[in-house]
C-alpha positions as CSV (number, residue, x, y, z in Angstrom):
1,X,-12.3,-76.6,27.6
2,X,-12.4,-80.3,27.1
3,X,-10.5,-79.9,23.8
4,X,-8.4,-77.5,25.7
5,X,-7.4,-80.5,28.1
6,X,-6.8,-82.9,25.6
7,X,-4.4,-81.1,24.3
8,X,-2.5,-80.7,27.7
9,X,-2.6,-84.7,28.0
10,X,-1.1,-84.9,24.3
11,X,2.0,-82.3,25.2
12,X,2.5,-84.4,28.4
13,X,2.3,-87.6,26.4
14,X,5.2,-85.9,24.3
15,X,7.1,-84.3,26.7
16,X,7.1,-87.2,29.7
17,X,9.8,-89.3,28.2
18,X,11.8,-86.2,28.1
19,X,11.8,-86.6,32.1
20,X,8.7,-86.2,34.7
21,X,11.5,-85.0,37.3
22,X,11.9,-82.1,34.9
23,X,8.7,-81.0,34.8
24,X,8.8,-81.5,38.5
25,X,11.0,-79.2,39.1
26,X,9.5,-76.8,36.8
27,X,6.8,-77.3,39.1
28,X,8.7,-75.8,42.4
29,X,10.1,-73.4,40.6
30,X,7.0,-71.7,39.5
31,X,5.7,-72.4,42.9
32,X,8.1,-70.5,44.7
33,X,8.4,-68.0,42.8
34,X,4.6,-67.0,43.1
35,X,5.7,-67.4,46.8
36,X,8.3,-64.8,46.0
37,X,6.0,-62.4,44.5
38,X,3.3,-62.3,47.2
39,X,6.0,-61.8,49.8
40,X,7.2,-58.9,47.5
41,X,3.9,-57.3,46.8
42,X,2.3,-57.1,50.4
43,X,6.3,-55.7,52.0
44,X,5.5,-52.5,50.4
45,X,2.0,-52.5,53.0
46,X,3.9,-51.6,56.3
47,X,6.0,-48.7,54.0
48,X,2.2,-47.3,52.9
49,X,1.1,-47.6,56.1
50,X,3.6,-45.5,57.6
51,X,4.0,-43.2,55.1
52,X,-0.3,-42.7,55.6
53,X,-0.4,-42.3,59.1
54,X,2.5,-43.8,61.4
55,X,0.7,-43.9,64.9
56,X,-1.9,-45.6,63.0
57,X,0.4,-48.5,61.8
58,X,2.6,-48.3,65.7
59,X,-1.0,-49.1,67.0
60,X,-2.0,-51.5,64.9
61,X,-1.7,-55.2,66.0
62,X,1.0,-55.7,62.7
63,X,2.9,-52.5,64.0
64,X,3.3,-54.5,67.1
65,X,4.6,-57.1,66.0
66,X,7.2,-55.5,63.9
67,X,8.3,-53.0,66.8
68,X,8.4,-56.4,69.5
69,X,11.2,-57.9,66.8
70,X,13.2,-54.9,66.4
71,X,15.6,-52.2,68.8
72,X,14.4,-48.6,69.8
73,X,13.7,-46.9,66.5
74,X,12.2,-43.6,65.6
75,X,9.3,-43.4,63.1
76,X,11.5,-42.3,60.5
77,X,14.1,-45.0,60.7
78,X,11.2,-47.6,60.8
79,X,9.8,-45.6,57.7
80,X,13.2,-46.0,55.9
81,X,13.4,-49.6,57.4
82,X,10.5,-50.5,55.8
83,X,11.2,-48.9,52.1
84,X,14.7,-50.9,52.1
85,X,13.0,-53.9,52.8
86,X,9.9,-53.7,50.4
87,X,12.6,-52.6,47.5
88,X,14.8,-55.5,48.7
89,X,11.7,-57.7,48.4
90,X,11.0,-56.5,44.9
91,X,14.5,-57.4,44.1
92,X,14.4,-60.7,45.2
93,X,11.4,-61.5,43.9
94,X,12.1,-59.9,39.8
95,X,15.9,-61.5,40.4
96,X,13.7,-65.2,41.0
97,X,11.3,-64.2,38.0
98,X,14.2,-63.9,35.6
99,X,15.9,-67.2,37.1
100,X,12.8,-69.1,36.3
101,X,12.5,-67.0,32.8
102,X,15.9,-68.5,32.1
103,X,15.2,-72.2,33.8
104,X,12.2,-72.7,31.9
105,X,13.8,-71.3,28.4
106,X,16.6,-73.9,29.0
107,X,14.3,-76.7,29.8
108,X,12.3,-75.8,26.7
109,X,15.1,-75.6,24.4
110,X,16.4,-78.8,25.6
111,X,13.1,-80.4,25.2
112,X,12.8,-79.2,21.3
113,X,16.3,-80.5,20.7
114,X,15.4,-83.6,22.1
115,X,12.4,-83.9,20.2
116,X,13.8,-83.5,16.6
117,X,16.2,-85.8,16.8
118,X,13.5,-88.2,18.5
119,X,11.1,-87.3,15.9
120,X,13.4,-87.7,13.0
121,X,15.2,-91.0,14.3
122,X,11.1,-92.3,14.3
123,X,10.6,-91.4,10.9
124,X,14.3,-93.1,9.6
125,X,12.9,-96.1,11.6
126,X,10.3,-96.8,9.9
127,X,9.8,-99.4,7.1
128,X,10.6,-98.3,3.7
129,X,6.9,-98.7,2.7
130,X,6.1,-95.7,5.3
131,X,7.7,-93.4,2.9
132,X,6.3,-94.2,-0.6
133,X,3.1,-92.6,0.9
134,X,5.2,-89.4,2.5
135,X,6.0,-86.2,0.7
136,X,9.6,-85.5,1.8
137,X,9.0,-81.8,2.3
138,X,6.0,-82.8,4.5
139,X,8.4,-85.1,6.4
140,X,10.6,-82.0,6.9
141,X,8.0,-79.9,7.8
142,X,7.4,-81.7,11.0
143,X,11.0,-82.7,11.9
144,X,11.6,-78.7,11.9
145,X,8.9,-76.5,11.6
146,X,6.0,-78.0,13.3
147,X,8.5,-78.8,16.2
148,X,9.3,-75.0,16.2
149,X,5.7,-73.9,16.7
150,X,5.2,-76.5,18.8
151,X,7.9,-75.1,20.8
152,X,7.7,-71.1,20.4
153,X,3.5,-71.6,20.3
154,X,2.6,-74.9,22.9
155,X,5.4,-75.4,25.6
156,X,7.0,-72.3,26.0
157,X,3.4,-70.6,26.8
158,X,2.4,-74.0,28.4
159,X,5.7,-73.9,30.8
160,X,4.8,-70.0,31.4
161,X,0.7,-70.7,31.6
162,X,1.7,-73.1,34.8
163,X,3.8,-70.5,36.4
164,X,1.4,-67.4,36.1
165,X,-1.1,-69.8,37.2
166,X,0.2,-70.2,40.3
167,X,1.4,-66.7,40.7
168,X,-1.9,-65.2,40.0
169,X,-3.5,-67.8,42.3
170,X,-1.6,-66.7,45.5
171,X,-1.5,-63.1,44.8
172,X,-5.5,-63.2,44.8
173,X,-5.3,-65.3,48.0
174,X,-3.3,-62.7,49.4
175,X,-5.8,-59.5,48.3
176,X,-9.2,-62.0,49.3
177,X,-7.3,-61.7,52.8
178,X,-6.5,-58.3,52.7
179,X,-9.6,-56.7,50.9
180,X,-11.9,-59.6,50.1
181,X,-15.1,-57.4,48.8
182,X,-12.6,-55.0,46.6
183,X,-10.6,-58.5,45.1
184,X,-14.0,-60.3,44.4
185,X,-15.4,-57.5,42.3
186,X,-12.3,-56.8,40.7
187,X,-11.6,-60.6,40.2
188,X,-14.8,-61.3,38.9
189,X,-15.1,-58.3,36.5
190,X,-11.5,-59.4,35.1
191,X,-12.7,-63.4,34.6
192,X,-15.3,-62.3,33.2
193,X,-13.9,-60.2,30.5
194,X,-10.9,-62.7,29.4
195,X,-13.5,-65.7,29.7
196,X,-15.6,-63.5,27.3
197,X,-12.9,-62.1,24.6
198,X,-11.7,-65.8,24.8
199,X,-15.3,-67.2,23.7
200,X,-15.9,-64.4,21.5
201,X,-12.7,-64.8,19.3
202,X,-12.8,-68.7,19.4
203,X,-13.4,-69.2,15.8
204,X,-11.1,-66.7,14.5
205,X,-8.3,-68.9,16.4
206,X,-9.7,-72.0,14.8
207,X,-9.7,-70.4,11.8
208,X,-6.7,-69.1,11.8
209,X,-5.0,-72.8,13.4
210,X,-6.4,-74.5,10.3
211,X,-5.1,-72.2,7.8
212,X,-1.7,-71.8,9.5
213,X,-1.8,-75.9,9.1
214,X,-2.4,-75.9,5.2
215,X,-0.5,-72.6,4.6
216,X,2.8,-73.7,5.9
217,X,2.6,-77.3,4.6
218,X,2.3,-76.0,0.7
219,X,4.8,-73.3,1.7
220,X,6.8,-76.2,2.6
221,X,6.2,-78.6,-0.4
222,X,6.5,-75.8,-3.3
223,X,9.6,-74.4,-1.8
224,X,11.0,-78.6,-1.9
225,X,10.0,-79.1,-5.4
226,X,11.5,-75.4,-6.5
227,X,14.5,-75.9,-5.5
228,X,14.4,-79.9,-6.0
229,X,14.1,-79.4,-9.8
230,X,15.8,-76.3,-10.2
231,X,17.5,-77.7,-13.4
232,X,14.7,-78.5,-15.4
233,X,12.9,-75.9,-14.6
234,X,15.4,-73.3,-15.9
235,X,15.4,-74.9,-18.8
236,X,12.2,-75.0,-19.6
237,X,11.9,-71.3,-18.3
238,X,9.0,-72.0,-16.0
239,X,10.8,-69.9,-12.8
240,X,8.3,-67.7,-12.6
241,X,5.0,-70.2,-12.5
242,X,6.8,-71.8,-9.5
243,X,7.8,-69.0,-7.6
244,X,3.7,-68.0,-7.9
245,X,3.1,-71.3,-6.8
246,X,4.9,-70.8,-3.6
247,X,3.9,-67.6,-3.1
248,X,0.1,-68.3,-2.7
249,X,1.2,-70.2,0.0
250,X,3.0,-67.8,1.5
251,X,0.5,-65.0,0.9
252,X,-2.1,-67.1,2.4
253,X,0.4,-67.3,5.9
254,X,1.0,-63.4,5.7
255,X,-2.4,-62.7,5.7
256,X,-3.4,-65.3,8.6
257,X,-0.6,-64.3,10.5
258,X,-1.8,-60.8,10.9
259,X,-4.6,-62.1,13.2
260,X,-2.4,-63.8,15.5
261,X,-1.4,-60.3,17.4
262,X,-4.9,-59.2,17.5
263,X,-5.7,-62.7,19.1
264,X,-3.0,-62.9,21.7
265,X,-2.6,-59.1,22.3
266,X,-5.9,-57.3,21.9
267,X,-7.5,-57.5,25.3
268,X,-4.6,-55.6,27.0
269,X,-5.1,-52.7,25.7
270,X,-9.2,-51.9,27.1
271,X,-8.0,-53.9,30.3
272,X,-5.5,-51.8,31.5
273,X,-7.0,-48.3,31.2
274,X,-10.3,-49.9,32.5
275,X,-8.2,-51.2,35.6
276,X,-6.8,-48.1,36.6
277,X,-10.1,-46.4,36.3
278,X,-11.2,-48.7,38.8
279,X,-8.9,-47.5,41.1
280,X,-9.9,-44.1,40.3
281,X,-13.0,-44.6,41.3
282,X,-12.9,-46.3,44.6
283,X,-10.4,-43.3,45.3
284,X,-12.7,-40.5,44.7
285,X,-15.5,-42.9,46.4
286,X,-13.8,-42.4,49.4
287,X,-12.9,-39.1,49.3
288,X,-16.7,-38.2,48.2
289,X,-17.8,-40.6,51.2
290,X,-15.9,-38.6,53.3
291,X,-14.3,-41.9,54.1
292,X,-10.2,-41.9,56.3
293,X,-8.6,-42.1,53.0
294,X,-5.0,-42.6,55.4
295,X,-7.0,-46.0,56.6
296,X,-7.9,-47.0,53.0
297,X,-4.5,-45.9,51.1
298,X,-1.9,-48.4,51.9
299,X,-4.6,-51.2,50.9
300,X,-5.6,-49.8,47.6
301,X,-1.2,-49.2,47.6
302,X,-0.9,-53.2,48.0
303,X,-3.9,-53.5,45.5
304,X,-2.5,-51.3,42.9
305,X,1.0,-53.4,42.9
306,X,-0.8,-56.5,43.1
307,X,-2.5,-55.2,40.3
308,X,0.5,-54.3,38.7
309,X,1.9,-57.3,38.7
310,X,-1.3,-59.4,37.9
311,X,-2.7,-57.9,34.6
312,X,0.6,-58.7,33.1
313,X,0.3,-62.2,34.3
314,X,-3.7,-62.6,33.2
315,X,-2.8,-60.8,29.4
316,X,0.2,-64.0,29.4
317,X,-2.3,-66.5,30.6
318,X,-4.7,-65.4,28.2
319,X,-2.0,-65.3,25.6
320,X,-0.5,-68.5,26.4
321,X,-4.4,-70.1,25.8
322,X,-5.1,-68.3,22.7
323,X,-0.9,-69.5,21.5
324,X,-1.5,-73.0,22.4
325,X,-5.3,-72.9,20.4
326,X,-3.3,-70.9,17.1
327,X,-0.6,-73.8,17.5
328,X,-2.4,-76.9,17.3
329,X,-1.9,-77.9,14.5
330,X,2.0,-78.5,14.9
331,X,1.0,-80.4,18.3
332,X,-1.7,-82.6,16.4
333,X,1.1,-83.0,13.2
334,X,3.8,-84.0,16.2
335,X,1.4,-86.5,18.1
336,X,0.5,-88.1,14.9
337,X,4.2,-88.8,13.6
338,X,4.9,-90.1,17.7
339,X,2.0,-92.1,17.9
340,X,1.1,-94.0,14.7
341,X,2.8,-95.8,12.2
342,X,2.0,-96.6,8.6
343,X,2.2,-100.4,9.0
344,X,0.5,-101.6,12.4
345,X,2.5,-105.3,12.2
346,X,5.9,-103.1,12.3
347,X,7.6,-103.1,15.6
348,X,9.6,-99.7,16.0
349,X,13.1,-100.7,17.3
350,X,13.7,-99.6,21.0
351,X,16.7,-97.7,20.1
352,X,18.6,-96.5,16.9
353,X,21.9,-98.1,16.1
354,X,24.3,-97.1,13.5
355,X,24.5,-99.9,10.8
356,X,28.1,-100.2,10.8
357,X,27.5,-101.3,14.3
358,X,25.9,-104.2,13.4
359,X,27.5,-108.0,12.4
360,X,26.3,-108.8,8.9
361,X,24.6,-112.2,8.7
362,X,27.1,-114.6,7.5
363,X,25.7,-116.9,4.6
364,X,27.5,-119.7,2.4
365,X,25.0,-121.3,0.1
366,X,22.6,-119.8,-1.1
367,X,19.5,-117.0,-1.2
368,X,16.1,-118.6,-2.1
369,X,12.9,-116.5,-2.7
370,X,9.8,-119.5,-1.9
371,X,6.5,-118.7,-3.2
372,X,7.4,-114.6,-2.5
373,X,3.9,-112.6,-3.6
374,X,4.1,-108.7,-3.1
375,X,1.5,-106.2,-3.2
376,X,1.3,-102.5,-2.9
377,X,-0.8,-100.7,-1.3
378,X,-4.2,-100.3,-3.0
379,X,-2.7,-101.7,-6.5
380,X,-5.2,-103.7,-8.2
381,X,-3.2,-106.7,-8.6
382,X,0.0,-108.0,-7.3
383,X,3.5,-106.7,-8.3
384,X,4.9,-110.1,-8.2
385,X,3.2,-113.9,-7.6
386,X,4.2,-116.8,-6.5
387,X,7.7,-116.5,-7.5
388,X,10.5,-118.8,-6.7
389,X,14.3,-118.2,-7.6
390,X,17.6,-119.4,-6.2
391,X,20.8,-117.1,-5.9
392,X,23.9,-119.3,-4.9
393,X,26.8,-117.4,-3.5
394,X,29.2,-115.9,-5.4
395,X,26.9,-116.0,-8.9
396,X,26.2,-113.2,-10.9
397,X,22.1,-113.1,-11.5
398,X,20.8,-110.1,-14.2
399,X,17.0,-109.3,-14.1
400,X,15.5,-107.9,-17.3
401,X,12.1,-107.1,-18.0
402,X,9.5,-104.7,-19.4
403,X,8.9,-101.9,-17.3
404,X,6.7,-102.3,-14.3
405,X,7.7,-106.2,-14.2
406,X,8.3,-106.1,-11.0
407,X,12.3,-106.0,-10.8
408,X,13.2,-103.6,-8.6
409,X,10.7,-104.6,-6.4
410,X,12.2,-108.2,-6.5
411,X,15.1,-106.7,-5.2
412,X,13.7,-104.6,-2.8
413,X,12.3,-107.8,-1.2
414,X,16.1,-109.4,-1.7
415,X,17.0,-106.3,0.7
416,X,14.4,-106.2,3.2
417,X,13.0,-102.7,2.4
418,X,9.4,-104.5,1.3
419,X,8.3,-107.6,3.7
420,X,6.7,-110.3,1.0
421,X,3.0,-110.6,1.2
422,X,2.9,-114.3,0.7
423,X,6.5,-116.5,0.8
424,X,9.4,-116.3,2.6
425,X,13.3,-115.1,1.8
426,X,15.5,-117.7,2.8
427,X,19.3,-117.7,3.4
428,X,21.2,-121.1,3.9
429,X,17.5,-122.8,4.0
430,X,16.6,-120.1,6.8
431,X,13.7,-118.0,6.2
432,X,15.2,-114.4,7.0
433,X,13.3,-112.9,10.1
434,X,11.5,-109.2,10.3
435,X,14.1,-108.8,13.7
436,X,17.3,-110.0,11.5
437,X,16.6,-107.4,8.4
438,X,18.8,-105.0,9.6
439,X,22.1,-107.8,9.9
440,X,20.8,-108.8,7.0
441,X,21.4,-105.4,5.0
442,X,24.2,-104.8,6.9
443,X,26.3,-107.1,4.4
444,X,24.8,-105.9,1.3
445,X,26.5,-103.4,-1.2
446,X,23.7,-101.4,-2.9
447,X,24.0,-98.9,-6.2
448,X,20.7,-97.1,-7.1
449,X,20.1,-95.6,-10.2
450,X,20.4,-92.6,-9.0
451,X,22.8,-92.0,-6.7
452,X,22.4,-89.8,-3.4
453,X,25.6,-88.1,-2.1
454,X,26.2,-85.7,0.6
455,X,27.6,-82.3,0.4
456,X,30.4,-83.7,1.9
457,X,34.0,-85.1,1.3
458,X,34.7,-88.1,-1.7
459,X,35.9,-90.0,1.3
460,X,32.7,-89.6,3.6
461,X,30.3,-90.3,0.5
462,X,32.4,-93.7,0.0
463,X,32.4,-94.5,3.9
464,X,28.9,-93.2,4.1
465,X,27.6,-92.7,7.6
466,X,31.0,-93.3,9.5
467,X,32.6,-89.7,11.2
468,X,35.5,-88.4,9.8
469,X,37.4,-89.3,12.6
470,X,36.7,-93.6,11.8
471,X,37.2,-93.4,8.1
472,X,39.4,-95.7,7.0
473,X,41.4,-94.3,4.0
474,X,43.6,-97.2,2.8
475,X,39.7,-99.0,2.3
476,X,38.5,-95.6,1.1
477,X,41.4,-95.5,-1.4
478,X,41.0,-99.5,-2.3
479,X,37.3,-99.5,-2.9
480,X,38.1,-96.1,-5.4
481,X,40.7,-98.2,-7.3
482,X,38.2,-101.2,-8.1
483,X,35.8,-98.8,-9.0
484,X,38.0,-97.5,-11.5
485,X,37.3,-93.8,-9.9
486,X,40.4,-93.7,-7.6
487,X,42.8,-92.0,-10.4
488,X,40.8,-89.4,-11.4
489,X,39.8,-88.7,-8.0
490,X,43.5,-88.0,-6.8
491,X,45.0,-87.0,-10.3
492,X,42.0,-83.9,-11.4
493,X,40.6,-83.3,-8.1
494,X,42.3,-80.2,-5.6
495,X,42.4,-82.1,-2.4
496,X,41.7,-85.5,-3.6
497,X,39.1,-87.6,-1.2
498,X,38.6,-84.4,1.0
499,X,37.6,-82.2,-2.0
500,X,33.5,-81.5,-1.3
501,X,31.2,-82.7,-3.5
502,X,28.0,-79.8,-3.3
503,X,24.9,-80.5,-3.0
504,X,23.7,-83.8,-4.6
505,X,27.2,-84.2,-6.5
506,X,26.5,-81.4,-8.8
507,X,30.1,-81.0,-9.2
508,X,30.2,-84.4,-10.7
509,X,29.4,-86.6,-14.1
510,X,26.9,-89.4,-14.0
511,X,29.5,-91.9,-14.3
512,X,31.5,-90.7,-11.5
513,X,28.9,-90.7,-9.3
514,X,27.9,-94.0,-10.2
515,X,31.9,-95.1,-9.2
516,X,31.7,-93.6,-6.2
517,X,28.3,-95.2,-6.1
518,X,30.4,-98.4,-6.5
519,X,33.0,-97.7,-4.3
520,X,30.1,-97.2,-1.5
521,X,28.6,-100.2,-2.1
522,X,31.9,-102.1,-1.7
523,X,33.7,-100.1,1.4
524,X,31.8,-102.4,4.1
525,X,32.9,-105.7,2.3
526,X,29.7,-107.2,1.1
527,X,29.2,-110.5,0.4
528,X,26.3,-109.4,-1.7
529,X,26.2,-106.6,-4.3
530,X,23.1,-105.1,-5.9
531,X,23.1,-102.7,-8.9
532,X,19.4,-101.4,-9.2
533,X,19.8,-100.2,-12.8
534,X,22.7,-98.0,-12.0
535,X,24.1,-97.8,-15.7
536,X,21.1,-96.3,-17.4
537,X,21.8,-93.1,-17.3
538,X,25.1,-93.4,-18.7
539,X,26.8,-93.2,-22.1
540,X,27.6,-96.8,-23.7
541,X,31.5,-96.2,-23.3
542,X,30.7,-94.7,-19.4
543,X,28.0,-97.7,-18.8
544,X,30.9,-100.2,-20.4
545,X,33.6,-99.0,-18.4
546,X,31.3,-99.5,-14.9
547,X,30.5,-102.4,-16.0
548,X,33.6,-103.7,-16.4
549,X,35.1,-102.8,-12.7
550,X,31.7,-104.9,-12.0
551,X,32.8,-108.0,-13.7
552,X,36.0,-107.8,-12.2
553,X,34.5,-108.3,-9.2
554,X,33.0,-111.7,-10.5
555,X,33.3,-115.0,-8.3
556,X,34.3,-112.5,-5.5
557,X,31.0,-111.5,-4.0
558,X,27.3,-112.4,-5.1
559,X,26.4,-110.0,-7.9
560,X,22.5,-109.4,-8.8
561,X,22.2,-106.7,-11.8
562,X,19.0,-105.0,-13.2
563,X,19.9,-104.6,-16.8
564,X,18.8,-101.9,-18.9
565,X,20.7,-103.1,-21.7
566,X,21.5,-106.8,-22.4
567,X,24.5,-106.4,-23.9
568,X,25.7,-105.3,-20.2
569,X,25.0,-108.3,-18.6
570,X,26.4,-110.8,-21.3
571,X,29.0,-112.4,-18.8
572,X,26.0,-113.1,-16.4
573,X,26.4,-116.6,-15.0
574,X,22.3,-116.8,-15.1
575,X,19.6,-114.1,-16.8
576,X,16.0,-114.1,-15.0
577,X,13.3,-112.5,-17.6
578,X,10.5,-111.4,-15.1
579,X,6.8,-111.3,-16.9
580,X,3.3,-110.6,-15.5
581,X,4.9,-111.2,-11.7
582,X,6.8,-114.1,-12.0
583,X,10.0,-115.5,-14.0
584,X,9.2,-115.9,-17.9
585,X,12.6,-116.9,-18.7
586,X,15.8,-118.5,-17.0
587,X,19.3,-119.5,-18.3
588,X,22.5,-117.9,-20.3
589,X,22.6,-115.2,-21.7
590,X,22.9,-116.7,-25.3
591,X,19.4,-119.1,-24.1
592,X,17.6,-116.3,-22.9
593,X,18.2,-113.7,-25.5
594,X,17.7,-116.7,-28.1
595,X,14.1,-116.2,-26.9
596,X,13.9,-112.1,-27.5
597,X,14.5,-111.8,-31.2
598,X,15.9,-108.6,-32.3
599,X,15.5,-107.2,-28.4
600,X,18.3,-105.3,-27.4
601,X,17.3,-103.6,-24.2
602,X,15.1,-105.0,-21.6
603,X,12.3,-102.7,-22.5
């Protein structure tokens, strides 16, 4: 039961920010309508009594009462009387049961909206570092599916739990008042049989939980990586091993999931014949007894639609415990992602902000790196040491070096996505603040080697993350032209920077997505433009013709180029040669390639 609580404090912990004035209300709701269903259940008593023996009932201190309220009426108008008002009862009270079916549904949908976008917003916030250590389909996972369980397997029951809760508590106060020996015997049988299934099928729902937890986490993974690398995989004619990859995953949910009926479900099905037997029995008790059965009928009447309305209510209860035990795993994956973070010095921002939002810091002079050391995490020795390098404005800097040198780390430092173990990044002779990374980046023009596009529009790849409403096509259509991509896109493509690009830009060549790569990078007007190995994948003539809508923005903007080749970078105003973590080499082209004989590439 302890863990069981625990688990109620970590929903609450998720759900409060959501709004306590919600769950508030929640609260009344579920209150009045257990109100609602006692009143409903015990209006059908004066109909039974009647119907049993009317002089009985007129005699009776409730009969009284009722006949002192209302005009001259015959027994069988007060009979009729009484059936209109225990159906109209009934109404009212179903008509407030579906009203708080359809209160709760919308406060729980809301909720699970809510908490994706919170839960993905989170995991864009933090630092770049946090997701070198993440699997992306793991990430996913929990943005979507573990939010769904959590939803369809933790609140939803939670939400309902609360309001049969109350429900069940007042109808028993209502039969302890009416019959309390008959209620206490009946009560306690029925505790004691939940409270006993519930023990005795306890580690089949652990079980079960854990498995559910690995299952749909692989299921999740192979299913990325399938579909990720669908190209070489086809090509090397390996379909099948990863389709059985997947499915061992998925057999392995199939055959946990068949558990999860028998869990939830099972104990309805001795309960109800065993509670009707019970009535059976004190009936013929009393007949046997030679007990006034007219006394004891309306009573056992009231019981039997108490009872009616109550073992539904204990099999959800029940159901909703065993749910939220089957379903904790997506709560624990939920409260992990809310609550932690993968560097414990980063402070998550209080709200997320579009970057185009933000005012680029403004720079004139210089970039200096000053004594920058960088380590990852658990590497046995440091990616880059003691390094210094200035960058003035408007230069253009090229970084060659053997693999694993350490230059696209370098500039991942120069854009704020790693935080320098040792040193400081300076700009203008200011060291560059962990609060001011995000101006920082905001005037920075980046092209990756590989570059990511949207199944989207040409033009909403080259605004990138501005609606289609704010683009700004004369930009759009100027940032094309100086990446030399602008002609084809208007002259070969059917509806020019509207036409879509599928999935990843599988509709494109490398070297057009690098240009639109280009085009990206320059649509915010940079002062600063990074190229992160971005021609290596292309063809010499592809790679020369980028390369030469680069240079032609020389003396414009700040240019810093990782060179896979060094014949690409031979109108580089300086060339840094990075060796065992720091800079081997510095000058002119002609001076540094002077000291690479017969060295063509950087590798």
């Amino acid at each position: 039961m302890h863990t069981f609580w625990s688990k109620i404090s970590r929903v609450f912990l998720i759900a409060a920010p959501y709004g306590k004035k919600k769950l508030f209300i929640m609260f009344l709701v579920a209150l009045l309508q257990g109100l609602l269903q006692v009143v409903g259940v015990t209006s059908i008593f004066p109909f039974l009594a009647l119907a049993a023996n009317p002089t009985l009932f007129m005699e009776s201190g409730l009969g009284q009462s009722v006949l002192g309220i209302l005009p001259e009426i015959t027994e069988q108008q007060l009979l009729v009387l009484s059936g209109v008002f225990a159906v109209m009862m009934l109404g009212i009270a179903n008509g407030m049961l579906l009203f708080g079916e359809v209160f709760r549904a919308r406060y729980v949908q809301g909720l699970g909206h809510w908490l994706r976008v919170r839960l993905l917003t989170r995991m864009v916030n933090n630092p770049y570092n946090y997701f070198l250590s993440r699997n992306t389909g793991e990430l996913i996972k929990k943005a979507s599916g573990d939010v769904m369980n959590f939803i369809a397997g933790i609140l939803a029951p939670l939400m309902d739990l609360v309001a049969r809760l109350i429900t069940v508590g007042l109808l028993i106060g209502t039969l302890l008042i009416i019959s309390p020996r008959l209620t206490l015997i009946a009560g306690a049988a029925l505790g004691l049989y939940y409270l006993s299934v519930y023990k005795l099928l306890g580690a089949l729902r652990r079980r079960t939980s854990d498995g559910l937890k690995i299952a749909n986490r692989g299921a999740m993974k192979e299913a990325l990586q399938c579909l990720s690398g669908i190209k070489p995989i086809k090509v090397h004619g390996v379909e099948e091993h990863f389709i059985n990859r997947y499915s061992l995953h998925t057999a392995m949910l199939a055959r946990l999931s068949k558990w999860m009926p028998v869990v939830s479900n099972g104990p309805r099905y001795l309960i109800e014949p065993l509670a009707f037997g019970g009535i059976v029995i004190v009936v013929l008790y009393y007949i046997i007894s030679g007990g006034e059965l007219d006394k004891v009928l309306p009573i056992l009447g009231v019981m039997a639609l108490a009872g009616y309305r109550l073992l539904p209510n204990m099999q959800l209860i029940y159901g909703a415990f065993s749910g939220i035990s089957l379903s904790s795993h997506a709560l624990e994956e939920i409260h992990e992602e809310l609550t932690s973070t993968s560097d414990p010095s980063y402070q998550m921002p209080a709200r997320f902000r579009g970057g185009q939002g933000i005012k680029a810091i403004e720079w004139n002079e210089q970039i200096e790196l000053r004594g920058i050391s960088f380590s990852y995490a658990e590497a046995k020795r440091p990616v880059l040491s003691g390094l210094n390098l200035i960058i003035p404005k408007n230069q253009f800097f090229a970084f060659i070096g053997e693999t694993g040198s350490g230059k696209s780390t370098l500039i991942d430092l120069i854009l704020g996505l790693h935080w320098p173990s040792e040193g400081s990044l300076l700009i203008d002779g200011k060291p560059l603040e962990e609060s001011e990374k995000r101006a920082w980046r905001a005037g920075i023009g980046y092209v990756p080697q590989d570059i990511f596009l949207m199944d989207d529009t040409i033009a909403a790849n080259i605004a990138f993350g501005i609606s289609p409403k704010e683009i700004d096509y004369d930009r759009v259509r100027e940032v094309a032209e100086a990446a030399q991509i602008r002609g084809f896109i208007e002259a070969e493509l059917p509806a020019g920077f509207d036409t879509r690009t599928g999935e990843r830009g599988v509709r494109l060549s490398g070297g057009q997505r690098q240009r639109i790569g280009l085009a990206r990078a320059l649509y915010h007007r940079p002062s600063l433009l990074i190229l992160d190995e971005a021609t290596s994948a292309l063809d010499n003539q592809t790679e020369a013709a980028l390369m030469s809508a680069i240079e032609g923005l020389q003396g414009k903007l700040s240019l810093l180029v990782i060179a896979h080749r060094l014949t690409t970078v031979q109108r580089a105003d300086q060339v840094v040669l990075l060796k065992d973590g720091g800079i081997g080499a510095q000058g002119t082209y002609d001076e540094v390639v002077s000291l690479l004989p017969g060295n063509e590439t950087t590798e």
